[in-house]
C-alpha positions as CSV (number, residue, x, y, z in Angstrom):
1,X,175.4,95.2,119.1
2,X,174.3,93.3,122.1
3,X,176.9,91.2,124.1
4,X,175.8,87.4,123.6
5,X,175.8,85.7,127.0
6,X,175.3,82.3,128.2
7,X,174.2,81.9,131.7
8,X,174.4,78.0,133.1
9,X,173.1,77.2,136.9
10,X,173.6,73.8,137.9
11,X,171.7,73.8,140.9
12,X,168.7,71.4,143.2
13,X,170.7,68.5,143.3
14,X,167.3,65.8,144.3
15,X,167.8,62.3,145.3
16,X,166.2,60.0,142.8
17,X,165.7,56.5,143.8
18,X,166.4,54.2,140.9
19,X,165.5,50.9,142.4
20,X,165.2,49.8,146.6
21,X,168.8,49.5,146.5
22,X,169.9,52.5,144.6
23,X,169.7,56.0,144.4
24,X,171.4,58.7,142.4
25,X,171.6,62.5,142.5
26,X,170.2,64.6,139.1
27,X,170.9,68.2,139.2
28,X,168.7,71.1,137.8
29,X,170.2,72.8,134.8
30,X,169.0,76.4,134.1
31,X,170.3,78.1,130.6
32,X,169.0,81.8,130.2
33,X,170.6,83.3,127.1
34,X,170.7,85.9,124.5
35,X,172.9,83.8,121.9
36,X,171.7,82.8,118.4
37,X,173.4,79.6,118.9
38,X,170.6,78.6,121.1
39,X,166.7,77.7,120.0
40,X,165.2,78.8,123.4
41,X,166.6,81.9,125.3
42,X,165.5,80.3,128.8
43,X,165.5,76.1,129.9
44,X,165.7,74.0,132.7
45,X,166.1,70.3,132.6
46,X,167.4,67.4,135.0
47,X,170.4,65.1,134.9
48,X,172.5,62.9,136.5
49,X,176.3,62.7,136.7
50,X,176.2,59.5,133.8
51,X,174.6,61.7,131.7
52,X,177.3,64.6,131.8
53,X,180.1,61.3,131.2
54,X,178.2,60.9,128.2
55,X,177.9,63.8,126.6
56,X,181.4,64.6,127.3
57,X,183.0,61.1,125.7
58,X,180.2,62.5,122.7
59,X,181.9,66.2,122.6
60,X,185.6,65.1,122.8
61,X,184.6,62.7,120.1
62,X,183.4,65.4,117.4
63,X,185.9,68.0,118.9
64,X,189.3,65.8,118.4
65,X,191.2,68.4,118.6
66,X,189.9,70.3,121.7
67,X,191.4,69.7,125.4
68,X,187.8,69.5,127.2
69,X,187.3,70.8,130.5
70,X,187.1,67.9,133.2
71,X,184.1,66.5,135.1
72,X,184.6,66.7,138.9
73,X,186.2,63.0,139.8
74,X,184.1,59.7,140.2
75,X,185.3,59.0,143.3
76,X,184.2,55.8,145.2
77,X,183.4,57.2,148.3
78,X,181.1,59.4,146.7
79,X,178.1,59.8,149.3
80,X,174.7,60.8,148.0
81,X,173.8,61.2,151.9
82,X,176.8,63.8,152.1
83,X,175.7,67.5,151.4
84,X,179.4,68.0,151.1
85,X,180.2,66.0,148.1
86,X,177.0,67.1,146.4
87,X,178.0,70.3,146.8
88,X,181.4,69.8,145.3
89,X,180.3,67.7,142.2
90,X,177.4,70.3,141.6
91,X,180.0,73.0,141.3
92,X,182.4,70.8,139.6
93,X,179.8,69.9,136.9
94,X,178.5,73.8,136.6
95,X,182.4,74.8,136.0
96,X,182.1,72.3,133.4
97,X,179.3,73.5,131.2
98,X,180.6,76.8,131.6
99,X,183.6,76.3,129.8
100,X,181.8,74.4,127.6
101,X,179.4,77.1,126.8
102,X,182.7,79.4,126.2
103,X,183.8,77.1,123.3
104,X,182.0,78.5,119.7
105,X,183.2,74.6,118.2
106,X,181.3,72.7,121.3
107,X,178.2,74.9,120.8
108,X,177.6,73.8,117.4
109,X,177.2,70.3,118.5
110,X,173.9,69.1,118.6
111,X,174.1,67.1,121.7
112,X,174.9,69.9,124.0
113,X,171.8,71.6,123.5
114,X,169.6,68.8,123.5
115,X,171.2,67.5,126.9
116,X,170.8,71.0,127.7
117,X,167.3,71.9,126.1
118,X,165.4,68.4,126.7
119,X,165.1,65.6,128.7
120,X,165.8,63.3,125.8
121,X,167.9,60.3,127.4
122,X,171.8,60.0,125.4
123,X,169.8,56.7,123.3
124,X,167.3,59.2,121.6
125,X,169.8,62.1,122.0
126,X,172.6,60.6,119.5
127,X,169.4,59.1,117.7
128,X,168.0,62.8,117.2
129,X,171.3,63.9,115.8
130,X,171.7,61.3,113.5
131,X,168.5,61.3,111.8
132,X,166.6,58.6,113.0
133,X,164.1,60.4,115.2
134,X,160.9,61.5,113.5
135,X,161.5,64.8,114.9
136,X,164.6,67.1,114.1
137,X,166.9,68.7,117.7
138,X,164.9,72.3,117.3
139,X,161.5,70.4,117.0
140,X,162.6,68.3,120.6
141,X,163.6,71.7,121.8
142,X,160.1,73.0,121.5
143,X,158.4,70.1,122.3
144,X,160.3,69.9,125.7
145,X,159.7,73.5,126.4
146,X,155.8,73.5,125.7
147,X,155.4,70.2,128.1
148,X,157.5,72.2,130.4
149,X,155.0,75.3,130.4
150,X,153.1,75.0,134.3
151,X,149.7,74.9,133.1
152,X,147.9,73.4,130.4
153,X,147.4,76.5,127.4
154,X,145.4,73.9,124.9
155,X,141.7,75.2,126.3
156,X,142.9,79.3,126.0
157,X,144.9,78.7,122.7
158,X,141.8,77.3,120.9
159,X,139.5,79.8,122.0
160,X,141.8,82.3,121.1
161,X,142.3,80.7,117.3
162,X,138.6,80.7,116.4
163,X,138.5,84.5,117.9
164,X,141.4,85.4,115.5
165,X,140.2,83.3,112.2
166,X,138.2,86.3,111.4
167,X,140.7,89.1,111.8
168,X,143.8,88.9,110.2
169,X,145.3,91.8,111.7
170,X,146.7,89.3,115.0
171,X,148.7,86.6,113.9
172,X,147.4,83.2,115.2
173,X,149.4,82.0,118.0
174,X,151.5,78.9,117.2
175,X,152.9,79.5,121.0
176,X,156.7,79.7,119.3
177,X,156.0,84.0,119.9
178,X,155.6,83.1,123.6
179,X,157.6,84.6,126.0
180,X,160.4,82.4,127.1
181,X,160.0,83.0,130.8
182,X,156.9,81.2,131.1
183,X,159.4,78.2,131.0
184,X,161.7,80.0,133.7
185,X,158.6,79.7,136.2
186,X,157.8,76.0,135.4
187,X,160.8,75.2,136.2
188,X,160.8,74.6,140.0
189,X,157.5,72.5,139.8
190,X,158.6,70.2,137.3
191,X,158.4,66.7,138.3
192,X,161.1,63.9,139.0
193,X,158.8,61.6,136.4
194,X,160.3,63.0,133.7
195,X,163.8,61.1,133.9
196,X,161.3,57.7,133.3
């Protein structure tokens, strides 16, 4: 049997400006993975420092019991300017999620893959997981991936489903056989809108 694996890049930290007065730092997240634990094999999604706060005070919450891993220090003098500290709290968080992703209890929390999975803020994460979103965490998962795909399938797709309508041979494509590496690609060139 296969080895299950987990790899987590934290990586791209951008400058987002928030308002004229403030500006943050969001960090790519790239998952590629071979475990059943997770919905899609490959992601890539965008967050700030708040966000990895939040979803620890959620996981230490379920996971009374567990010691979690730290997140690097808020310090003061944290300078957005400074490729130095971005550095350092870019490692700090990876180290994070890797331990994270090491811990069989933390992955069977919700949360972490839909911080991981979506760009869902932490309002309509902890919404998703406690049933008050029309759509369940896998359907979010997919949704986020197939906005995530670099160029637009809907034309392609259609033609394809009125080729296959009379042979039943070819299963019609639904796009959840794609390949997951499609996403992989897209990831780079997607925008900084999405955090709106």
């Amino acid at each position: 049997r296969l080895q299950e694996f987990v790899t987590v890049l934290v990586r791209d930290p951008r400058t987002q400006k928030e308002d004229s007065w403030h500006s943050y730092i969001d960090y790519e997240i790239f998952i590629h993975t071979n475990s059943m634990c997770f919905t899609r094999k490959t992601s890539c999604v965008r967050r700030r420092f708040r966000e990895f706060v939040w979803l620890r005070q959620r996981l230490q919450s379920n996971a009374v019991l567990i010691q979690l891993p730290e997140l690097p220090s808020k310090t003061p003098f944290f300078n957005v300017n400074n490729p130095h500290h971005v550095d350092l709290r870019r490692q700090g968080l990876q180290e994070f999620l890797e331990k994270i992703l090491q811990n069989a209890l933390l992955l069977s929390d919700s949360r972490l893959h839909l911080f991981l999975q979506t760009q869902l803020s932490p309002e309509d994460m902890e919404a998703c997981v406690c049933g008050q979103t029309k759509y369940s965490v896998a359907d979010a998962i997919h949704k986020f991936a197939s906005l995530n795909r670099r160029f637009p399938i809907e034309d392609g797709e259609r033609k394809k489903e009125k080729n296959n309508v009379d042979s039943d041979s070819e299963s019609s494509s639904s796009g959840l056989g794609q390949s997951d590496d499609s996403v992989s690609r897209g990831c780079k060139a997607s925008s900084a809108s999405e955090e709106s």
